[in-house]
N, C-alpha and C positions, 0 to 999 in steps of 0.2 A: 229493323227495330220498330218498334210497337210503341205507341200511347197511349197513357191514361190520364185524363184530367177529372181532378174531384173535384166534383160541383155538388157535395152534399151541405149537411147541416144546416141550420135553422136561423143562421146569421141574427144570433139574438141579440148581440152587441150593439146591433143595428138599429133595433125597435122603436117606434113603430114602423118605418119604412119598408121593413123587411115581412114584417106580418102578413101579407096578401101574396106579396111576389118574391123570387130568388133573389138572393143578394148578388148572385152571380148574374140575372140579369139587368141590373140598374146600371144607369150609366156611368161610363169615368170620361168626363169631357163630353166627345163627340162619338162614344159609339160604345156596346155594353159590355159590361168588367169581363164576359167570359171572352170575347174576343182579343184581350191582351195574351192570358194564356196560350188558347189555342194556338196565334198567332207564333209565338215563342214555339210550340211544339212544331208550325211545318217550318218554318226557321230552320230546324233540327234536324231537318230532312226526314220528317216524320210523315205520313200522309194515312198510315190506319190509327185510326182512334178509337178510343172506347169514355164517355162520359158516365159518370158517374153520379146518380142525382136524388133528392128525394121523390117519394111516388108522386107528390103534389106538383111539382114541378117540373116534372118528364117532359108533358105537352109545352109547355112554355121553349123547354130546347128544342123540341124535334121542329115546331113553329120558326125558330130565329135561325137553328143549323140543318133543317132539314138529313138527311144523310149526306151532307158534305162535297156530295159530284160536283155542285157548282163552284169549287175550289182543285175540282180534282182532286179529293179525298175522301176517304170511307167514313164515315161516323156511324157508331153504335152507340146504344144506348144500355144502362141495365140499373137497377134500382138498390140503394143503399135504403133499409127502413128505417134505419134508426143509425146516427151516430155513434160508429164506436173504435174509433181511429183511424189515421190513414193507413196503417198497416193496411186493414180491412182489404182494403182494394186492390190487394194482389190475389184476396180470398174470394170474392166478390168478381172480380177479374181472370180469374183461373182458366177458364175456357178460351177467354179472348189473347192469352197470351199466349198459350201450347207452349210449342218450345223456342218463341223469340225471349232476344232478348227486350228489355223494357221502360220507357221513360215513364215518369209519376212526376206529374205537376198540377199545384194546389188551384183552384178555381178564382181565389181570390190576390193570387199573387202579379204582379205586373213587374215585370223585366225589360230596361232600355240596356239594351248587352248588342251595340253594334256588331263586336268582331263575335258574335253568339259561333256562328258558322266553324269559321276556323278554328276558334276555342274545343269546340265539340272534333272536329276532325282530329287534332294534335294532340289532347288530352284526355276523352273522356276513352275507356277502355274496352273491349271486347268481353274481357274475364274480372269479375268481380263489381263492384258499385265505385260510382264516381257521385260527389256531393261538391257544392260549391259553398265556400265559405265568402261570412260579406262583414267587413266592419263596421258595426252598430253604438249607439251611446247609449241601451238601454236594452242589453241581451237576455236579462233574466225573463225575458218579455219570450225568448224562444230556444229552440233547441241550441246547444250551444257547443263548438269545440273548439279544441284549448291544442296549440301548434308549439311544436317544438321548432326552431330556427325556419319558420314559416313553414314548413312542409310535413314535419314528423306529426302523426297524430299520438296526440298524450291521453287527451279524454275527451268524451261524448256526454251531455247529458240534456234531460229534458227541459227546460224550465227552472234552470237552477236559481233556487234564493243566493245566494252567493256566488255570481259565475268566475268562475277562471280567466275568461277571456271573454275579449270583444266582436269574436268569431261567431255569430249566428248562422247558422245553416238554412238555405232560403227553401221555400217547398219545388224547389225542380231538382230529381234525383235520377241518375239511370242505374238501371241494376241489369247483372245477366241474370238468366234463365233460373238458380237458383233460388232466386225471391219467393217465388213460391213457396218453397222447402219450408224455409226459415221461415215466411210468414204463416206458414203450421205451425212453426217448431213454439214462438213467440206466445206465452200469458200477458193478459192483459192488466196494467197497471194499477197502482192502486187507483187512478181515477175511472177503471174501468173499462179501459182504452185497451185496443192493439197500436204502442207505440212507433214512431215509423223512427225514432232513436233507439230502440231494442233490435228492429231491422237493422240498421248503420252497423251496429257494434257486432252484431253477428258474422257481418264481412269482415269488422276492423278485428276481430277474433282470431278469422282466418287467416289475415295478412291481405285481404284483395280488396282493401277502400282506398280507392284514391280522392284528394279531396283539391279542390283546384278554387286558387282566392280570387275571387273580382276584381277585376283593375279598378280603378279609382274614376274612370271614364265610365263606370257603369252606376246603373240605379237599378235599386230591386224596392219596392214597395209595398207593404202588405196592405190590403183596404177593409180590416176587419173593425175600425171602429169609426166612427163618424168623421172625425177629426180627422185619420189616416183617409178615411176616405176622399173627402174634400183636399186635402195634401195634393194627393194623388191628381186627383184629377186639374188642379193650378199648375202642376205639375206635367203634365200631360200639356194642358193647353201653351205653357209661356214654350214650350221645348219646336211643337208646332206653328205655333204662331212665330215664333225667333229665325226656324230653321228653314219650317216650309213644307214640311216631312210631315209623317203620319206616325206615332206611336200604336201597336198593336191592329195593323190593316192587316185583316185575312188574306184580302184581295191579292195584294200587292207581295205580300209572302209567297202567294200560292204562284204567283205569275212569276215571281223571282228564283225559284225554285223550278220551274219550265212542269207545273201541275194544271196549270192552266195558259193557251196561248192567246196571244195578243187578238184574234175574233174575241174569244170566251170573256178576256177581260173589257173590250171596248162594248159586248153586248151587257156586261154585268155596271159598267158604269152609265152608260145610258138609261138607267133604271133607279137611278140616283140624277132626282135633280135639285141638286144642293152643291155646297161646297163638296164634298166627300165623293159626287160622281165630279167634277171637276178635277180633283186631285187624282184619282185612278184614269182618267181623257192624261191628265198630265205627264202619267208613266210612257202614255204609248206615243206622246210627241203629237196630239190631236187638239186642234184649237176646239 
């Protein structure tokens, strides 16, 4: 399986902070918002990627992610000009996914999902889309589905003024191979968008969506306005500071996952002299 992480858009919510630089590169705590994602994707046993980005901000990635070997993984780069959904990114993406299958997760989401691993092993599916659902108090805020005895999917939609349920759908999705298809088949919404809830329904059409809820030990966070921003990253710190652990380390995924071995990771934390090379010394049992 395949990934793609979208690091487009103009993070206007954000304004002025976001005006010069990516919102995907600013920080959350100790280290910058796109590496929560990514982290989340080799998690997944993911390790080809594909980022997703505007043309202003390309070099700002290739600068922080280089192509990825220093984690033992591939990164590619390719350019969204203008927002116009996350559909897009399977169109945008085309080449990079041939005939795998394919994870899609959003640039600005952060996931603390311990059992992430096994979750993905047990549930997510070979044929058809897997979507996670997460209980929210304020869903009309995002895509939203609505479950029959927790499991039956009733309905999907985008941004509903009146939602059904308390079910928001987080931006990390896996789809097979037909994502493509459908992301042709798919017109863009009245707000002009390829919707990635037009995609969902296309599988739930078929019968091949499976939707899997988040335990209650988990946190999914979106950083799309100031406010969630700052959340986010108190949030981030009281969990490290309490625990001891690191929310969203490359490193430590990459080395956890056997993409990179314990030289790779003791040469990549002696290049950190801060807290943050101390905690990756920490993994490998090195004073």
């Amino acid at each position: 399986m395949k990934g793609i992480l979208l690091a487009g858009g103009a993070g206007t919510r954000l304004y002025p902070i976001t005006i010069p630089i990516s919102k995907q590169i600013i920080p959350v705590y100790d280290k910058p918002m796109i590496y929560y994602p990514l982290s989340t994707l080799i998690a997944s046993g993911i390790r080809d990627i594909l980022v997703i980005t505007a043309p202003k901000d390309l070099p700002l990635f290739e600068s922080l992610l280089s192509n990825g070997q220093q984690w033992g993984c591939t990164i590619s780069y390719k350019i969204q000009e203008e927002p116009k959904g996350i559909a897009e990114a399977f169109l945008i993406g085309k080449d990079f996914i041939g005939k795998d299958n394919v994870a899609l997760i959003l640039g600005d989401n952060i996931f603390y999902f311990p059992a992430l691993k096994s979750v993905i092993k047990s549930s997510v599916k070979n044929i058809g889309a897997s979507i996670f659902a997460y209980h929210v108090s304020d869903p009309s805020r995002y895509g939203v589905v609505e479950l029959q005895n927790n499991s039956k999917i009733i309905s999907i939609e985008e941004k509903p003024k009146y939602p059904k349920s308390n079910y928001a759908i987080p931006g990390f999705y896996f789809f097979d191979n037909t994502v493509v298809q459908y992301a042709e088949e798919i017109m863009p919404s009245n707000r002009g968008e390829l919707e990635v809830t037009d995609l969902i329904l296309k599988y739930h059409y078929a019968n091949t969506l499976n939707v899997i809820k988040m335990d209650k030990g988990t946190a999914w966070l979106d950083t799309g306005t100031v406010s969630s921003l700052m959340a986010a990253g108190q949030f981030v710190q009281v969990l490290e500071k309490r625990q001891g652990l690191k929310v969203g380390c490359v490193e430590e995924q990459a080395y956890l996952q056997n993409y990179i071995n314990s030289d790779e990771l003791k040469k990549i934390a002696e290049s950190y002299n801060n807290g943050y090379g101390e905690y990756l010394r920490s993994l490998l049992n090195v004073e």
